[in-house]
C-alpha positions as a printed Julia matrix, in Angstrom:
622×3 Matrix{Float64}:
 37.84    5.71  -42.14
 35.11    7.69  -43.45
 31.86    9.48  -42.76
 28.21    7.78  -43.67
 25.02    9.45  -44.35
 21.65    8.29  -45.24
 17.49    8.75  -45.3
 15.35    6.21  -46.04
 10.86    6.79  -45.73
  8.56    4.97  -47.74
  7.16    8.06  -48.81
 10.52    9.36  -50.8
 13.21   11.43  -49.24
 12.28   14.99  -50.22
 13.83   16.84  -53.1
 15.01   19.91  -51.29
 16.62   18.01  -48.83
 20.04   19.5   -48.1
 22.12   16.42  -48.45
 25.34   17.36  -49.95
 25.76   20.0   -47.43
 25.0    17.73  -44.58
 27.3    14.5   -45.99
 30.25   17.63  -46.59
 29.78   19.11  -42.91
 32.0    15.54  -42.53
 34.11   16.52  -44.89
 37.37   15.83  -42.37
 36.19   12.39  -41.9
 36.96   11.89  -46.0
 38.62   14.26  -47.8
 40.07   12.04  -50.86
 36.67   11.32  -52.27
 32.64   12.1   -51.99
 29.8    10.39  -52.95
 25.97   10.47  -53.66
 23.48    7.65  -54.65
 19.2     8.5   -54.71
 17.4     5.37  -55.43
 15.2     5.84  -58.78
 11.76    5.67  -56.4
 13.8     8.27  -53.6
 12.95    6.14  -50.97
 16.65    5.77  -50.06
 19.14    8.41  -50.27
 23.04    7.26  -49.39
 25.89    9.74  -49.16
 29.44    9.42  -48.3
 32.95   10.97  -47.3
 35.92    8.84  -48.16
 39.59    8.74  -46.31
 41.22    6.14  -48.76
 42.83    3.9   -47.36
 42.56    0.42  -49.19
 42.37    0.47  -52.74
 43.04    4.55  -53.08
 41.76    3.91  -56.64
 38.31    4.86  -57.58
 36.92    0.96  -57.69
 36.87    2.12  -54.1
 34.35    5.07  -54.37
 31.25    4.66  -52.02
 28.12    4.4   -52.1
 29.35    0.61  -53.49
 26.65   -1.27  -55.33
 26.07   -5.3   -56.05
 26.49   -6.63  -59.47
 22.47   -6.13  -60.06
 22.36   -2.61  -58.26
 19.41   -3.79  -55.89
 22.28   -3.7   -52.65
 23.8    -0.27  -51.93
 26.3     0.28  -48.84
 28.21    2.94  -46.92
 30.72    1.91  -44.98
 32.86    3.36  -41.94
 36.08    1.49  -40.46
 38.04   -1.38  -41.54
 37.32   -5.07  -41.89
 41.12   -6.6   -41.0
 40.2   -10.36  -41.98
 38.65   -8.96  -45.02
 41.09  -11.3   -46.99
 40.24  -14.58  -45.5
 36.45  -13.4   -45.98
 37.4   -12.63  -50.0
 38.91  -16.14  -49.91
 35.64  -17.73  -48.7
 33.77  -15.83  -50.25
 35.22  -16.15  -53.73
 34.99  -20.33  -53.17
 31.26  -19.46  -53.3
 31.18  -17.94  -56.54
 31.49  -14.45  -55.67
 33.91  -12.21  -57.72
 35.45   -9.03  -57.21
 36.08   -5.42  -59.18
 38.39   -3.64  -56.6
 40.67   -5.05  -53.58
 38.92   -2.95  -50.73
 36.88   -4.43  -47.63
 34.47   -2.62  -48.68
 32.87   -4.63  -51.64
 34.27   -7.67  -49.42
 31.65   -6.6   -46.57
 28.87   -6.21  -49.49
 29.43   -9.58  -50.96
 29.43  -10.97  -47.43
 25.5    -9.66  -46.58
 24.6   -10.83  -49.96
 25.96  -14.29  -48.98
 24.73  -14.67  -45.44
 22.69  -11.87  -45.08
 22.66  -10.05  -41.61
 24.25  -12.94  -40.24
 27.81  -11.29  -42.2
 28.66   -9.34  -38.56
 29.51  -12.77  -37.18
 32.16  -13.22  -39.66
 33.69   -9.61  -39.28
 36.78   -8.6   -37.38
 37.25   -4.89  -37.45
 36.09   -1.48  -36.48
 32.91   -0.54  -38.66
 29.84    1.26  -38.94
 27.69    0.63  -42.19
 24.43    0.83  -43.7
 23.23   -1.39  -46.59
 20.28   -0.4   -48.48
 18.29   -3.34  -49.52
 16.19   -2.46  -52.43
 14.46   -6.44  -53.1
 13.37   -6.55  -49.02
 12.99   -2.86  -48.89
 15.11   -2.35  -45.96
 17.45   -0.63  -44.25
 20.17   -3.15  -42.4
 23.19   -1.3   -40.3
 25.62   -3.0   -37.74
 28.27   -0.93  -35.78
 31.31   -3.1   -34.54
 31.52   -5.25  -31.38
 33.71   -2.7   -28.95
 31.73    0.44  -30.45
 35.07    1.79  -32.3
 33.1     3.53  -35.24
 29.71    5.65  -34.49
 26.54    5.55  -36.03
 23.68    8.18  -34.72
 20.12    7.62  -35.74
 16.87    9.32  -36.01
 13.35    8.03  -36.57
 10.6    10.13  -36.72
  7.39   10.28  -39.13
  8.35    7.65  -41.45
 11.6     8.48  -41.81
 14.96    7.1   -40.56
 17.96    9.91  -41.11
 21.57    7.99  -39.91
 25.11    9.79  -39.92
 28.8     9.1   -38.53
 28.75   12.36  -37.14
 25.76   14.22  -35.27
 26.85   17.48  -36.64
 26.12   16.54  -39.98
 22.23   15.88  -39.3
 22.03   19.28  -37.54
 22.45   20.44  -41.19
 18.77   19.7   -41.56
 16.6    22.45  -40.96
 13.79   20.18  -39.48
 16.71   18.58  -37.37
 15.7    18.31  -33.53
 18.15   20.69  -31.3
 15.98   19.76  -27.69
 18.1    18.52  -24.71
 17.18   15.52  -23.43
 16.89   15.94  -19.36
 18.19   12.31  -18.84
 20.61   12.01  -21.17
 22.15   15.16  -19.65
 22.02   13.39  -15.87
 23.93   10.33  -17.57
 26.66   13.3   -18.31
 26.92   14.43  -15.37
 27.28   11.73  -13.68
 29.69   10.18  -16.32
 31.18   12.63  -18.49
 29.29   11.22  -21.54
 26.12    9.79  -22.39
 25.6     6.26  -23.03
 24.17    4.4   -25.8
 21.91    4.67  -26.99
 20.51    7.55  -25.66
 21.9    11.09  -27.24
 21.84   14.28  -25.58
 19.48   15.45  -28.3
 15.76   14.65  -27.56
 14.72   12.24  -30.09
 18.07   10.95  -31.34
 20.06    7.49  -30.71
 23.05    5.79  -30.91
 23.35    2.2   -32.7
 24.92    0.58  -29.26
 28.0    -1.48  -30.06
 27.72   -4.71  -31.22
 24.3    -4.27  -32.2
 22.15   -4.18  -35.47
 19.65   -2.32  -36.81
 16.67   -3.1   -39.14
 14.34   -0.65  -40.64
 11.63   -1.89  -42.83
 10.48    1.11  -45.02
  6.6     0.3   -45.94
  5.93   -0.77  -42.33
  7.94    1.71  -40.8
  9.17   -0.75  -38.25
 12.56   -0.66  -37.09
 14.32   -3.03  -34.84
 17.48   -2.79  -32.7
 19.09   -5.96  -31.72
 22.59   -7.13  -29.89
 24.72   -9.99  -32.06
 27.62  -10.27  -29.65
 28.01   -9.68  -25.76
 31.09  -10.72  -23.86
 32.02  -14.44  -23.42
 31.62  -15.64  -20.06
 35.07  -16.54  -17.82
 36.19  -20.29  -18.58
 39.21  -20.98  -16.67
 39.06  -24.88  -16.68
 41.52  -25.05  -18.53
 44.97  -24.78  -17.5
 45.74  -21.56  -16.46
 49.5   -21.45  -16.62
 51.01  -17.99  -16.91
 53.54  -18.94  -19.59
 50.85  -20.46  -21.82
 48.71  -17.64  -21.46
 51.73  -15.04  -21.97
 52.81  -16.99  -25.4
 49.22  -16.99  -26.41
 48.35  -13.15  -25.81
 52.18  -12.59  -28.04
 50.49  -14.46  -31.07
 47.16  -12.68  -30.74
 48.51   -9.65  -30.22
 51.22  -10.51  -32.98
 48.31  -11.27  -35.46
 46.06   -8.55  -34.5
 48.85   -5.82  -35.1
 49.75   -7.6   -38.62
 46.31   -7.37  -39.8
 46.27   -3.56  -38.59
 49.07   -2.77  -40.21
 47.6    -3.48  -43.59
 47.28   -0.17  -45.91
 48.13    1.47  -48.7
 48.91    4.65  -47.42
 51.21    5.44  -44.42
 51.48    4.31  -41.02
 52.57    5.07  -37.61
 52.06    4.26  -33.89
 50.72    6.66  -31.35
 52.83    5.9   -28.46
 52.53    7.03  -24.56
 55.47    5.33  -23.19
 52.7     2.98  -21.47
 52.74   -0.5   -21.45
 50.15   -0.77  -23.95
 50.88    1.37  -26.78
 54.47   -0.25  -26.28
 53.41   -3.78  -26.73
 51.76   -2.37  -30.11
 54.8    -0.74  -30.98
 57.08   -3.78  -30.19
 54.82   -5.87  -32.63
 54.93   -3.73  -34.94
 58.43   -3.47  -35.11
 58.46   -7.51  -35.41
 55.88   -7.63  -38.3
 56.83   -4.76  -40.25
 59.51   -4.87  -43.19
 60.18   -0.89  -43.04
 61.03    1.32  -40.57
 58.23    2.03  -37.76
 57.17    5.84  -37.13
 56.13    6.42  -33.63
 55.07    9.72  -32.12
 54.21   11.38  -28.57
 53.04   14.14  -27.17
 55.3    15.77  -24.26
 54.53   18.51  -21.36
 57.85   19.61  -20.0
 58.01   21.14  -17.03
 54.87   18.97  -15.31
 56.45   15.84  -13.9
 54.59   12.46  -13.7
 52.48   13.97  -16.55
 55.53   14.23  -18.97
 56.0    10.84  -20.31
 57.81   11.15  -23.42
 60.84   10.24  -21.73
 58.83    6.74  -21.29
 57.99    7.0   -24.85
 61.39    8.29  -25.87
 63.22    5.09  -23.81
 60.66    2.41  -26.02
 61.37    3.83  -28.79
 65.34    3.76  -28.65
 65.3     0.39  -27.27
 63.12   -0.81  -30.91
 64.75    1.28  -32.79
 62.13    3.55  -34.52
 62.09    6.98  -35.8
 60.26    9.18  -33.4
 58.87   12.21  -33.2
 57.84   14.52  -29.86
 55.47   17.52  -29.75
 55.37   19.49  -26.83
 52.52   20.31  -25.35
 51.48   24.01  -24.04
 49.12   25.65  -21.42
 47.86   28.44  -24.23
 45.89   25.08  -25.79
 42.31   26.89  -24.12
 41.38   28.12  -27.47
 41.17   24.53  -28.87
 37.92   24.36  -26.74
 35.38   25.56  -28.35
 37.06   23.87  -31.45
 36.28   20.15  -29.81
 33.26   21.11  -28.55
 31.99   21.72  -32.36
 33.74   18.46  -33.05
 32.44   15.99  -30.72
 28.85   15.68  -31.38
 28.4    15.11  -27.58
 29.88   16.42  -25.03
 32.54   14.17  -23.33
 34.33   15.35  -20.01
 37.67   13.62  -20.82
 40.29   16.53  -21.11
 42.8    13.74  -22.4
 41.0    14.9   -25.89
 43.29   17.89  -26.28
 46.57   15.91  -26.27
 44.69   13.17  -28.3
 43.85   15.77  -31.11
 47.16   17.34  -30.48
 49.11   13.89  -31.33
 46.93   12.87  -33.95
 47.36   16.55  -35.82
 51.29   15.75  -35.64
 50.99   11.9   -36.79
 48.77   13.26  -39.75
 51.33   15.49  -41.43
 53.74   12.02  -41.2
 51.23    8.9   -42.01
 47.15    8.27  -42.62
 47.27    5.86  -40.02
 47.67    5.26  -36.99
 47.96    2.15  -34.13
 47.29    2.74  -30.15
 47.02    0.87  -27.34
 43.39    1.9   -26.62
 41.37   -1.55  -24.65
 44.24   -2.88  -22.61
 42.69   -1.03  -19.5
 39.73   -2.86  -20.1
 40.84   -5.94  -20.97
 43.51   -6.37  -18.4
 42.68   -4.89  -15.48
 45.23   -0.97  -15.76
 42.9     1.17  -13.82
 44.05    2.14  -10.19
 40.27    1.45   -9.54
 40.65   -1.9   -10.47
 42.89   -2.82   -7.75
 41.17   -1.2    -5.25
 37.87   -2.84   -6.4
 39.71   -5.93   -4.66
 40.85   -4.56   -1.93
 37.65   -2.72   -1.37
 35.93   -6.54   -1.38
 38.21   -7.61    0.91
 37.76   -4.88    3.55
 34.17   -4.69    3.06
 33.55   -8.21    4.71
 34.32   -6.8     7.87
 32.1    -3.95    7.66
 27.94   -5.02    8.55
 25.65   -4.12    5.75
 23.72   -1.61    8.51
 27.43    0.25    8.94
 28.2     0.49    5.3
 24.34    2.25    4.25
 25.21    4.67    7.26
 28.37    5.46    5.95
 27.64    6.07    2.69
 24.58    8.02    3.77
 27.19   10.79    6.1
 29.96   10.97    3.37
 27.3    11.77    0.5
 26.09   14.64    3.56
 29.62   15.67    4.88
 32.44   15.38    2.3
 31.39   17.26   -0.63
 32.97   16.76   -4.23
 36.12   18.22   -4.58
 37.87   16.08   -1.94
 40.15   13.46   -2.67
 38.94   10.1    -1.87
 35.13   10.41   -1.85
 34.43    8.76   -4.26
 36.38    5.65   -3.63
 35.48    5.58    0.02
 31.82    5.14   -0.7
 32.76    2.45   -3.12
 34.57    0.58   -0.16
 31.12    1.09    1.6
 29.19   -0.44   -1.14
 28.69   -3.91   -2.44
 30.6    -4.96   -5.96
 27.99   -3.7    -8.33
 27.62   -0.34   -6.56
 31.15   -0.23   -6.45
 31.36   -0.8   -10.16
 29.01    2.03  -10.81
 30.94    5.01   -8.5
 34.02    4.68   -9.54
 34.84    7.52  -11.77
 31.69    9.58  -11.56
 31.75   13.49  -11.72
 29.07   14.16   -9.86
 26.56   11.76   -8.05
 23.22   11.61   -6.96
 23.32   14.43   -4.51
 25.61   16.82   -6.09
 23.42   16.23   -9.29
 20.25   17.25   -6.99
 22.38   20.51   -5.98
 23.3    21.23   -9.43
 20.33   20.76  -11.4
 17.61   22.33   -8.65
 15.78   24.57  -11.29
 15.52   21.69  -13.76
 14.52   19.36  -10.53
 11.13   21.28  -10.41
  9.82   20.33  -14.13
 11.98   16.46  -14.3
 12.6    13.71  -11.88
 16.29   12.48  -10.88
 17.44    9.43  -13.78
 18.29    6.56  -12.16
 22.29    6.72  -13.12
 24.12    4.97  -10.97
 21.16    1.56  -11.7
 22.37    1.6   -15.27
 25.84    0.82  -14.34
 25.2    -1.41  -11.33
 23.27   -3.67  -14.0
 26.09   -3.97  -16.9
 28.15   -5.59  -13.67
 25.61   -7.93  -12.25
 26.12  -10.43  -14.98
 29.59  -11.07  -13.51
 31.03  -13.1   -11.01
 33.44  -11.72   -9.12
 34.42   -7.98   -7.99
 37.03   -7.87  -10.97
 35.17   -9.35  -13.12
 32.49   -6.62  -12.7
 34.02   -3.64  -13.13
 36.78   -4.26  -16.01
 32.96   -5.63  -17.63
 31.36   -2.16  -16.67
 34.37   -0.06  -18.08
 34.17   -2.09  -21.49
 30.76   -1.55  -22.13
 30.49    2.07  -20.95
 33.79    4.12  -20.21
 35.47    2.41  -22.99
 32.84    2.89  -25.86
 31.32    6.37  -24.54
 34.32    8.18  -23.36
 37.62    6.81  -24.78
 36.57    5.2   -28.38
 34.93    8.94  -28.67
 37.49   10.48  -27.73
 40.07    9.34  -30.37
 37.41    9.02  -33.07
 36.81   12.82  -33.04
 39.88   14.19  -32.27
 41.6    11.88  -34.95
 39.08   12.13  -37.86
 39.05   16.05  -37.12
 42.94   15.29  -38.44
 41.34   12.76  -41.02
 43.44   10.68  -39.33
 42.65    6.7   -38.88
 43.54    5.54  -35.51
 42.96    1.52  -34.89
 43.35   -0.36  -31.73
 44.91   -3.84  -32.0
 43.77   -4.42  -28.52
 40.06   -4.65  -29.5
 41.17   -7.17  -32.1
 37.96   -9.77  -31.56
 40.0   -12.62  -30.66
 41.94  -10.57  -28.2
 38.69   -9.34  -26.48
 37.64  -12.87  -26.11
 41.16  -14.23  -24.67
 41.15  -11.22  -22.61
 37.31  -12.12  -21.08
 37.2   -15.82  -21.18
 40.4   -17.23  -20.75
 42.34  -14.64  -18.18
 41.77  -15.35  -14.67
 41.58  -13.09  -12.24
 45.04  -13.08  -10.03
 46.78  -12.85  -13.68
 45.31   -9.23  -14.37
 45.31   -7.66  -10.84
 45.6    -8.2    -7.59
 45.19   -5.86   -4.3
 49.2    -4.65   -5.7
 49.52   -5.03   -9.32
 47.58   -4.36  -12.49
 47.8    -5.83  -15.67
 50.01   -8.42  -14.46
 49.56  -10.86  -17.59
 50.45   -7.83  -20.18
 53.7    -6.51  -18.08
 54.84  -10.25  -18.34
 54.78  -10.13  -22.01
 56.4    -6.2   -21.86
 58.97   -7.75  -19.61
 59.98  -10.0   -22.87
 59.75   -6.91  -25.48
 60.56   -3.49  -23.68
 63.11   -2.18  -22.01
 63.95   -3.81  -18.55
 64.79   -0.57  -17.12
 61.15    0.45  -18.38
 58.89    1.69  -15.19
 56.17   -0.91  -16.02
 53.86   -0.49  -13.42
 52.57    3.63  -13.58
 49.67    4.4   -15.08
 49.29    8.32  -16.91
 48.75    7.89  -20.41
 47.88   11.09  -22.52
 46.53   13.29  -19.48
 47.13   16.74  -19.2
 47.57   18.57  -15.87
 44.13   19.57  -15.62
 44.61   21.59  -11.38
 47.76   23.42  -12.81
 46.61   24.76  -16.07
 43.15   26.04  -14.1
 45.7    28.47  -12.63
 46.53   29.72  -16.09
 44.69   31.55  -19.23
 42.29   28.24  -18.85
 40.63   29.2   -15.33
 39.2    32.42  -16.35
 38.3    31.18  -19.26
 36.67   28.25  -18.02
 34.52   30.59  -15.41
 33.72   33.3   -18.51
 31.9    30.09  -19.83
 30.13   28.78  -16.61
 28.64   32.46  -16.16
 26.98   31.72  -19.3
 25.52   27.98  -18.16
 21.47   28.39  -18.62
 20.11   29.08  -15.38
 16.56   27.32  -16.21
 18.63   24.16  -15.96
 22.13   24.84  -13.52
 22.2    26.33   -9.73
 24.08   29.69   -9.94
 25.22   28.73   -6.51
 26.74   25.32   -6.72
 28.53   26.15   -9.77
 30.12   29.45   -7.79
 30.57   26.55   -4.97
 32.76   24.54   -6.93
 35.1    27.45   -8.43
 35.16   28.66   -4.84
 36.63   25.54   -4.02
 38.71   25.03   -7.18
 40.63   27.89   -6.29
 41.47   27.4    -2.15
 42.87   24.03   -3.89
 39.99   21.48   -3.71
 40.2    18.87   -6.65
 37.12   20.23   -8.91
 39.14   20.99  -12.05
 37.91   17.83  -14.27
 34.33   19.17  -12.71
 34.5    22.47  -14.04
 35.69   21.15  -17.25
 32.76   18.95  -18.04
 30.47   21.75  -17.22
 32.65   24.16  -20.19
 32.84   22.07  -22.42
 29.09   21.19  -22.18
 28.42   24.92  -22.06
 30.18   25.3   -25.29
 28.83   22.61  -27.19
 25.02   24.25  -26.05
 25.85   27.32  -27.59
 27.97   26.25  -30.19
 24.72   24.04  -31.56
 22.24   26.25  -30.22
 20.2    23.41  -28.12
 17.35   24.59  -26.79
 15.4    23.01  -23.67
């Protein structure tokens, strides 16, 4: 894990161009090692921040070069079948200095060019700096794992892990960008690739980019999208169980290669479990695995989940509690996460990794399994919602929706998935989860209403489900290519490189992703009762069988209580300061009003802080 940097302009990168300073504001992304490469003619300028964790010697020192110094990369992540790919790649003559991924990855563009990100399985973000085509080629990996933020403006195209560290730049754009912001809202994050800086983008997942220096011509294009369903085949549970074991077997083997430490971040849930069990089975030493505890606030407690796996594989475990008084990490995560995301799960997230970091470099988690296999609450009801809604007319559902939007106001439990019962699948697929809709967004942005038109939010989401057959189908699609990428991925990216701590998911394993999508029906992830149905069957073999299989927490925090504590007045100190060019006065009064007679507007008011802190904290105008 690491942090990239790089300019590239046919005209030369400039000479008083800050870029030490910017490549070290990612200095927690890679403390063990930094690096700095100009190109003789200055038209390319690569910088990078190394956490070593293959090959800790320095053969492993970044910016890497090829043999004739014409290809120069920086790389992010890990490529886990980097071994079979050194295999192949020696058979075609190629040879090798070091035993990192890294020089593996170069080797494999200078053998099959851009077509290389077919052959990887990993987690990565990279740039290679072609000096014979004069071009810039980057690729960020298939479930968006690693980030990669881009700028292109006047010739130039800046690129960074880490948002932060092109705000180093004093010519760096700090403009809000009005849609981007409505995407938050609505979400809690912004999707790729917009950026909630004016100008800015993301490198979607699974996507590459080309930028071709003398014509200033850059290109974004997709190079994998989810396989379509292809159930012909025999669908019998068993199979499908013992097939899932030796994926996820060989996904957590390959994960579990490093030369430094390692350790599993486990929340007692069936996920980060099944990780845990498998890497009990392919590990020769001990297995570490920590958690993160809040005593005293019931279902949100589950280390004695985590506490129960752990004795029954026998690893040595560590707990940290959690505490209230955690407010003042705010403003810390809203430096660290280039965007704001509304998921308060990042405080126990940092928490955990900060405690895994003083024990191991590395860490495994059951991120993806939501996605894959149907966990959500939401996706149950998504079928039972499909089921109902065939005996509601079309002309009854558009009036319904129409009188909750106008009587039940956010803040009441339920809204939100009542007016997905009164929409069709894709609709549904797109309100699930969502902060604050079309309406409330109206309310809450009226002074910015008068200068920008409503985005068209909820559209975006309706059309990642439409390619999709059925109701289930659509919305564990939607969550994989938005809430999963934008929200969680985020999530433990900054909170764990903040630690310069490496967290990898065995989940998103490629061949796991594809199993998951194309050869799981249906009834075997969820039905109008059960979730993940395929995955408990395999926990049912592993875990405990006095293990409560079927909740769903995870690393929350107890968002209603805590707003009753130091973090209510604190949160409020920071919504008095919310610009009032863009936010109504009165509807963010109206939903503290109702936060405190004991509505449910808590995760609300906490996208709004932390998005007030991050404003101020990087001084964004608008």
């Amino acid at each position: 894990m690491c942090g990239i940097l790089g300019i590239v302009s046919a005209r030369g990168v400039a000479l008083q161009t800050p870029v030490e300073a910017m490549r070290d504001r990612m200095r927690h992304r890679g403390p063990d090692d930094a690096g700095l490469w100009v190109a003789p003619d200055r038209r390319a300028v690569l910088a990078h921040r190394r956490l070593a964790i293959i090959d800790l010697s320095p053969r492993g020192h970044q910016p890497m070069h090829d043999e004739r110094r014409k290809l120069h990369i920086v790389f992010n992540g890990e490529i886990y079948n980097f071994r079979e790919l050194r295999e192949k790649l020696e058979s075609a003559g190629f040879t090798f200095q070091s035993t990192s991924d890294t020089e593996v990855l170069l080797a494999a563009y200078a053998h099959w060019g851009e077509r290389c990100v077919e052959e990887l399985n990993g987690m990565y973000a990279f740039a290679i700096y072609d000096e014979n085509e004069g071009k810039l080629f980057a690729a960020r990996d298939r479930a968006g794992e690693k980030p990669f933020f881009y700028w292109h403006s006047q010739g130039r195209l800046w690129f960074a892990s880490e948002l932060k560290a092109l705000f180093e730049h004093p010519d760096f754009p700090r403009r809000l960008d009005a849609a981007a912001l409505e995407y938050y809202l609505a979400y809690g994050y912004v999707p790729s690739p917009m950026c909630l800086v004016g100008g800015v983008h993301k490198l979607p997942p699974a996507s590459a980019l080309q930028y071709f220096l003398d014509r200033d011509q850059l290109s974004v294009s997709r190079y994998w999208s989810l396989p379509s369903p292809d159930w012909s085949e025999d669908a019998d549970e068993e199979r499908l169980v013992d097939e899932l074991d030796r994926l996820l077997e060989n996904s957590v083997r390959r994960q579990l290669v490093a030369d430094v430490p390692v350790g599993i971040l486990l929340s007692g849930g069936v996920d980060s479990s099944l990780v845990a069990a498998m890497a009990v089975r392919c590990s020769s030493s001990r297995v570490r695995t920590f958690t993160i505890s809040f005593p005293g606030h019931g279902h949100y407690d589950e280390a004695p989940y985590a506490r129960r796996v752990a004795q029954h594989l026998g690893t040595d475990h560590t707990e940290l509690a959690a505490e209230p008084g955690t407010v003042e990490l705010l403003p810390v995560l809203a430096e660290q996460y280039d965007e704001p995301i509304a998921d308060s799960s990042m405080l126990p997230t940092f928490m955990v990794a900060r405690l895994i970091r003083r024990h191991a470099t590395v860490a495994l988690g059951g991120d993806g399994g939501d996605e894959l296999f149907a966990g959500y609450p939401h996706h149950s009801y998504m079928l039972q919602a499909s089921r109902w809604r065939r005996f509601l007319p079309k002309k009854l559902c558009a009036i319904g929706r129409s009188a909750v939007r106008r009587v039940v106001p956010p803040g009441v439990r339920g809204r939100n998935a009542l007016l997905a019962l009164l929409s069709d699948a894709d609709r549904a697929a797109a309100q699930f989860n969502m902060y604050f809709d079309a309406g409330t967004r109206d309310a809450l942005l009226e002074p910015l209403r008068k200068q920008v038109p409503a985005a068209e939010c909820e559209e975006w989401k309706q059309q990642l489900a439409q390619p999709f057959t059925t109701p289930l189908a659509k919305v564990t699609a939607a969550d994989f290519l938005s809430y999963l990428p934008e929200d969680i991925l985020v999530k433990v990216d900054r909170a764990s490189m903040l630690t310069s701590l490496e967290v990898r998911a065995p989940f998103l394993d490629k061949h796991v992703v594809e199993f998951a999508f194309g050869r799981v029906p249906d009834h075997l992830k969820a039905d109008g009762q059960q979730r993940k149905i395929l995955t408990r069957r395999l926990a049912a073999r592993l875990l405990p069988a006095d293990l409560d299989l079927t909740r769903k927490q995870g690393f929350s925090i107890p968002l209603d209580s805590w707003f009753q504590t130091t973090w209510g007045p604190f949160m409020c100190d920071v919504l008095a300061e919310l610009p009032a060019e863009l936010f109504s006065r009165a509807a963010v009064a109206r939903l503290i009003r109702r936060q405190q007679r004991g509505w449910h507007n808590a995760h609300r008011l906490f996208a709004l802080t932390i998005l007030g802190l991050w404003l101020k904290q990087y001084r964004i105008t608008w």
